[in-house]
C-alpha positions in Angstrom: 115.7 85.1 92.2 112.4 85.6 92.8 111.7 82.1 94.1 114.4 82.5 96.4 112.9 86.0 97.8 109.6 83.6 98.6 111.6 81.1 100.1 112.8 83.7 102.1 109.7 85.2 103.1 108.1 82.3 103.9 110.8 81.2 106.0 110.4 84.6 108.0 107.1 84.2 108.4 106.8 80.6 109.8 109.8 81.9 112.5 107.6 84.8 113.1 104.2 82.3 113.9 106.5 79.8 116.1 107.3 83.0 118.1 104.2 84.5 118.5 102.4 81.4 119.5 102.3 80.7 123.2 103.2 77.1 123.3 100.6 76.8 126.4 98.5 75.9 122.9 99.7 72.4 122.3 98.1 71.4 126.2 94.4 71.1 124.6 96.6 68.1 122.7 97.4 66.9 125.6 94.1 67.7 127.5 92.3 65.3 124.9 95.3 62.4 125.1 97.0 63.3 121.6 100.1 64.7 123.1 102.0 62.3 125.9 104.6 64.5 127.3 105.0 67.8 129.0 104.5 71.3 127.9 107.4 73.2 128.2 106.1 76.7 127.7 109.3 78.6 127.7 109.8 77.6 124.5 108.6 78.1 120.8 106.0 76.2 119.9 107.7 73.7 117.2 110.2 72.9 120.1 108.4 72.2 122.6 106.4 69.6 120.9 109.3 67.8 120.1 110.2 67.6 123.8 106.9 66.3 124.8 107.0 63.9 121.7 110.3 63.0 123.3 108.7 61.5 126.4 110.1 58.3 127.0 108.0 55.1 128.3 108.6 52.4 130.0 110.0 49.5 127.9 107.1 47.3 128.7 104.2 49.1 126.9 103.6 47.5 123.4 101.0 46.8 121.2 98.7 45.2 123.8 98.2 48.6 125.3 96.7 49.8 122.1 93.0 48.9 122.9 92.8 52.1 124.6 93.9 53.8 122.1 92.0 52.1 119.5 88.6 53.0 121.5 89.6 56.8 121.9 89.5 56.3 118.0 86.5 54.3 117.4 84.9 57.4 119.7 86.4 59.3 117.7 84.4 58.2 114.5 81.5 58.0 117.0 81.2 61.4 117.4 82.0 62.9 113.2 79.6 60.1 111.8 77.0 61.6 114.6 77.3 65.1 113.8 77.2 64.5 109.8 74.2 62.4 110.5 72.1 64.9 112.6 72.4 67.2 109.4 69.7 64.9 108.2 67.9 62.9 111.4 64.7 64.3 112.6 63.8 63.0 116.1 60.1 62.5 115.8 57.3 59.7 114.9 56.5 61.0 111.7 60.1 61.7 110.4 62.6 59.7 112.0 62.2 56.1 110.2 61.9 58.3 106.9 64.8 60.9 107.5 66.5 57.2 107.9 65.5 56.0 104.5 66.4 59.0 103.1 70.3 59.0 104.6 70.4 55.3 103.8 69.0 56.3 99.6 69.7 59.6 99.3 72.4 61.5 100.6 75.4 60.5 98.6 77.6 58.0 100.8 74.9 58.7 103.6 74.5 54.9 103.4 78.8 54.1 104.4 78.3 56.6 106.8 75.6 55.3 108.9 76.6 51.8 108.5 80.2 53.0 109.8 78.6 54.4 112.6 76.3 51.3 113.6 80.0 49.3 113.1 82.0 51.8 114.7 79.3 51.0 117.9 80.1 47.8 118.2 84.1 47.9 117.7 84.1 50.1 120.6 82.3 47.7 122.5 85.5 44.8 121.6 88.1 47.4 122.4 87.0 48.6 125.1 85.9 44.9 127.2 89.0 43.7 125.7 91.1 46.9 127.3 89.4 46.5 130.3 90.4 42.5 130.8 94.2 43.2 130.0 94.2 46.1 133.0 92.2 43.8 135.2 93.9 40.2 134.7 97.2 42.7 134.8 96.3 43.9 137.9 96.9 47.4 136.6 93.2 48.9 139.1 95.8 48.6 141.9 96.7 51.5 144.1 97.6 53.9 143.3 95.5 53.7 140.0 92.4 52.8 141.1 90.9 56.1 139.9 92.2 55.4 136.6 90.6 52.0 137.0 86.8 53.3 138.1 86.6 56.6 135.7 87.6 54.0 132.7 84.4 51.7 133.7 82.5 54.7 134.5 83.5 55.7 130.4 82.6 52.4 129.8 78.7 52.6 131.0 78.9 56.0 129.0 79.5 54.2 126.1 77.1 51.9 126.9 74.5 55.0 127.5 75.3 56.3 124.1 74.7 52.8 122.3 71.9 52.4 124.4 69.8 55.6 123.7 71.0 55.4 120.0 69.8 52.0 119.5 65.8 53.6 119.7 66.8 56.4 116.9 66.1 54.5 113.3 62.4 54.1 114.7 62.0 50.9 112.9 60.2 47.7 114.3 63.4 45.8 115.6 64.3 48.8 117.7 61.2 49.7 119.0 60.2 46.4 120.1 63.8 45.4 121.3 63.6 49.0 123.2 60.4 47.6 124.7 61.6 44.7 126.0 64.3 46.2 127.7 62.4 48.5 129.3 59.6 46.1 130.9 63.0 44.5 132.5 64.3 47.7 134.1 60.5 48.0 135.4 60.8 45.0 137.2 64.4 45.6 138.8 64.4 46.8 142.2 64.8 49.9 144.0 65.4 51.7 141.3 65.0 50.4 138.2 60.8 51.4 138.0 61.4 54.8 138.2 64.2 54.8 135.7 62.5 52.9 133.0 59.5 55.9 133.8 61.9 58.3 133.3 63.5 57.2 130.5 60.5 56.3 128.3 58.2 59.5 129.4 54.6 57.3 129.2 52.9 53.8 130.0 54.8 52.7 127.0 57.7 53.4 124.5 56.5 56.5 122.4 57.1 59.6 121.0 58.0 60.8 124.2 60.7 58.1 124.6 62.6 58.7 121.5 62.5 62.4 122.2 64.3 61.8 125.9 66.4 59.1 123.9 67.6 61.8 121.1 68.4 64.3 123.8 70.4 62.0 125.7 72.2 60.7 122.9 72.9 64.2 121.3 73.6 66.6 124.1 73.4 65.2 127.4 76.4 62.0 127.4 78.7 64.2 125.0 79.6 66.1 127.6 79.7 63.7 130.4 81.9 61.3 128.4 84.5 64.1 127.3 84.8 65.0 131.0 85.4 61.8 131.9 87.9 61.6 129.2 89.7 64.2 130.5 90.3 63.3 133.4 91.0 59.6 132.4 94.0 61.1 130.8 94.7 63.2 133.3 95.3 60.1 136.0 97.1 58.0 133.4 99.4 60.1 133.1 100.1 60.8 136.3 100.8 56.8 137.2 102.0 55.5 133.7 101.2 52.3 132.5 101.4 49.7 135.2 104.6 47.0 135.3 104.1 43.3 135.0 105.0 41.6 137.6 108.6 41.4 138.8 109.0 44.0 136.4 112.4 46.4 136.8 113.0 49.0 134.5 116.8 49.9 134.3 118.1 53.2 134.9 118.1 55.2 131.6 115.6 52.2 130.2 112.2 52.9 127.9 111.8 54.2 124.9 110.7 57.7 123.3 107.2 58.0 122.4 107.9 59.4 119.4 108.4 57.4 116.7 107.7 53.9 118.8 104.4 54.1 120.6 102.8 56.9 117.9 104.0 54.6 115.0 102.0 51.5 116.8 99.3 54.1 117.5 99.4 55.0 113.7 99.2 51.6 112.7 96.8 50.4 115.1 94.5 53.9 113.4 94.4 52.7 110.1 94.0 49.0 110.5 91.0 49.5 112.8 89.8 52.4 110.0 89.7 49.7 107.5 88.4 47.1 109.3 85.5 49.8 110.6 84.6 51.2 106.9 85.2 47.5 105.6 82.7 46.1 107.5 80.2 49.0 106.8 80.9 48.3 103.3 79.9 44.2 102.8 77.8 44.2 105.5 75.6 46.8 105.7 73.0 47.0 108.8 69.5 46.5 107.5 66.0 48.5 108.2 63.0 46.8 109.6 59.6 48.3 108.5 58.7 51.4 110.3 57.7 51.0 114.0 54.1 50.4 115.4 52.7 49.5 119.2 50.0 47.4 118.0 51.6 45.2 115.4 54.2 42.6 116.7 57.1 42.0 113.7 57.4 38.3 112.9 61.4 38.5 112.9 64.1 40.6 115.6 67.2 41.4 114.5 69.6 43.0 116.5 72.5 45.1 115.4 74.4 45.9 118.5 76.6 43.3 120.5 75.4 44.4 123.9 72.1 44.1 122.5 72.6 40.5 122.2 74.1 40.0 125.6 70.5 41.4 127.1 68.8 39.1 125.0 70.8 36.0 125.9 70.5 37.0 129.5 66.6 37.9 129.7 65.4 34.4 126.9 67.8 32.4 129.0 68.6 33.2 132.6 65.0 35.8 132.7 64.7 38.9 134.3 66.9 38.0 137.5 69.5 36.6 135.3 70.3 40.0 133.9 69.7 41.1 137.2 72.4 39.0 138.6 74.6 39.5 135.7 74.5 43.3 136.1 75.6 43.2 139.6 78.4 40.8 138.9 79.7 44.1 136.5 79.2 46.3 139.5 81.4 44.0 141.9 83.8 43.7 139.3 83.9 47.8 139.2 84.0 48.2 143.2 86.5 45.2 143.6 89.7 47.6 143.5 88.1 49.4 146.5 88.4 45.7 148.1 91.2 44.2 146.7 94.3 46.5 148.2 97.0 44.3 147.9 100.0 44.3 146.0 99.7 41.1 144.6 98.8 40.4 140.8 99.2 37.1 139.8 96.3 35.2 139.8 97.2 32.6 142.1 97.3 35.3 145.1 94.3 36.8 144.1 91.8 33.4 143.0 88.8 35.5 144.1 89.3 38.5 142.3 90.6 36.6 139.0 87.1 33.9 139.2 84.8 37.1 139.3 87.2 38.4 136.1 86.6 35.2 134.1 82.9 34.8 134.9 82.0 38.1 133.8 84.1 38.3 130.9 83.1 34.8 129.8 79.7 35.2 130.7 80.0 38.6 128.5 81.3 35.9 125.4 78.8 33.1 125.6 75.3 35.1 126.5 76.5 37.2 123.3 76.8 34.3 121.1 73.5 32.7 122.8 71.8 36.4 122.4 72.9 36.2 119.1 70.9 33.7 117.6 67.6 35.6 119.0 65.0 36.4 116.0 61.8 36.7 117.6 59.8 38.5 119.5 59.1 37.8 123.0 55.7 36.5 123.0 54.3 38.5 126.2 54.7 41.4 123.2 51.9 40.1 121.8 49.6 40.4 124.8 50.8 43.9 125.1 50.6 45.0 121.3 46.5 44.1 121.7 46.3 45.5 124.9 47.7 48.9 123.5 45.3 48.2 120.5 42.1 47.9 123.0 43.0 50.8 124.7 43.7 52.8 121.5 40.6 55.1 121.0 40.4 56.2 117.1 38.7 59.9 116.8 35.4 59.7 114.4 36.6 61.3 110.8 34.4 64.2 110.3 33.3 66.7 107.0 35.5 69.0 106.5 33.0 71.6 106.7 31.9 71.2 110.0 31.9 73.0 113.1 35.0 73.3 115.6 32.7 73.0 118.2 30.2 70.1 116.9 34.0 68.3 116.3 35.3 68.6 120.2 31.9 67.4 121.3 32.3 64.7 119.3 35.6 63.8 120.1 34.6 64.4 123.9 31.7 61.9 124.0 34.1 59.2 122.0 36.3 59.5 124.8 34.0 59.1 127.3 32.5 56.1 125.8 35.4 54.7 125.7 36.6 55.2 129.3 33.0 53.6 130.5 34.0 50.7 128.4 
């Protein structure tokens, strides 16, 4: 009897919550692309997110459209594994290569959850140059979803950005000096690229100052630039759909519902990539060089992020132009739907576009594997360690019981002696 009376009850009280929630709720699902259909918001909550599960799609879409959703994911993990591992990072010279060490020995699991998110980096990198060959080489950036096509690059670069800036963070010898080399290349760009590397590094040289501007990009700046854009990513693709195939012709009443199809293969496609993500963190965990230094070159470079590897195999190989050149093949291949307005999308009516699709994304493939194999230093480093080392002017020690004053006019004349020099 009793049990019955809570039965009862409880049932009263979930019909009384359905009511009283405004099913206008269930659109920040759908703002952040977890919820396909319409909200109908006449009606209780539980039944309007079985009409919007009930959203039928076009019979084409399968599991190669997944890489989409499989980066959303993979950004996903991004962001948690981030926001656990501030708890512990401290973005400074003195702390941040130990604060590593510490998550990495330390904090229980702290080691799986930094390696998952050094994995989770690169994955997203895969899914995300593999989703953007299928909607090229589909023709999918065609009008009218050419904005879908240029804010999913533009969420590319911010992915890119948020790699990039995080890559500095572990302050350890293969970052810095990697970080380094990078940066001399932007210096030599043109137009622009001098007086981004200034701003990104703060000084004449990748210091403090650089991994503070780094930090605050990676933590607070790009967040909210790449959910915007991921807003309204999902915003366009829904408006379009997912483009046809050629010749494609849906017949009346066709599709399917995206509930249980396409959320089952979404499901799936979740927990495989999981596994494979927390897998690889597992067996191969990323390692930590020794902690980083201007005036020491390390005798080894190892790299732990794909794109990483593509730089390398572009700047040892090609040189500075080569990256250059390589760079502004990406940016052709961005602006090319602003170019390429025709209806066409098989490759043989389009050989231009599709030759500029294969370069890059082959080019992407082989200067990674060549990048890849990259373990040393370049040697102009060494010319600029011992530069930095000349320069570097090391304040006298003095007693500890001396004067304040007699100590500044110390350190004053060791300055100037060393600016005559």
């Amino acid at each position: 009897m009793a049990e019955r009376r809570v039965r009862t009850w409880l049932k009263h009280i979930g019909a009384d919550i359905r009511e009283s929630t405004d099913a206008s709720l269930l659109a920040a699902l759908r703002l952040v692309g977890l919820l396909y259909g319409r909200i109908d918001r006449n009606l209780p909550i539980d039944e309007a997110l079985r009409r919007a599960w009930s959203r039928r799609l076009p019979s084409h879409v399968g599991w190669k459209h997944a890489f989409g959703g499989i980066a959303y994911l993979l950004f996903m993990v991004l962001i948690a594994s981030g926001v656990l591992l501030s708890f512990y990072y401290r973005p400074s010279v003195d702390e941040a290569y130990h604060s590593i060490q510490y998550i990495a020995t330390e904090v229980p699991f702290g080691w799986l959850l930094r390696d998952l998110h050094v994995w989770s980096a690169n994955l997203i990198v895969l899914a995300l140059m593999a989703h953007m060959a299928r909607v090229f080489f589909a023709g999918a950036y065609k009008p009218p979803r050419e904005t879908s096509w240029l804010v999913g690059v533009l969420l590319l670069f911010g992915v890119l950005a948020f790699g990039a800036t995080g890559y500095l963070l572990p302050w350890d010898q293969w970052a810095y000096w990697t970080t380094t080399e990078v940066m001399d290349v932007a210096r030599s760009a043109p137009l622009i690229g001098g007086a981004a590397a200034s701003f990104l590094t703060g000084d004449v040289f990748v210091s403090g100052a650089t991994l503070s501007r780094f930090f605050a990009l990676h933590v607070i700046v790009l967040p909210w630039i790449v959910f915007g854009l991921l807003v309204l990513h999902f915003v366009v693709v829904r408006k379009h759909g997912a483009a046809p195939p050629a010749g494609f012709q849906e017949r009346a009443g066709g599709g399917v519902p995206f509930f249980p199809n396409h959320l089952l293969r979404i499901v799936i496609a979740s927990a495989l990539v999981l596994a494979v993500a927390i897998s690889l963190a597992a067996l191969f965990p990323r390692p930590i060089g020794d902690p980083a230094t201007p005036f020491e070159v390390p005798g080894e470079l190892v790299s732990t992020w794909i794109v990483v590897d593509v730089s390398l195999g572009l700047i040892r190989h090609l040189g500075v132009w080569g990256f250059i050149g390589f760079s502004a093949l990406g940016m052709l291949l961005v602006l090319l739907p602003l170019v390429d307005r025709g209806s066409a999308v098989r490759f043989r009516r389009r050989p231009v576009a599709a030759a500029i699709g294969l370069v890059f994304f082959l080019g992407f493939l082989v200067f990674w594997a060549l990048g890849s194999r990259v373990d040393s230093v370049t040697p102009s480093a060494g010319v600029e360690a011992r530069i930095l080392e000349e320069r570097a002017v090391p304040l006298p020690s003095t007693p500890e019981a001396s004067d304040p004053s007699e100590v500044e006019a110390t350190a004053a004349e060791a300055i100037e002696e060393g600016s005559g020099e």
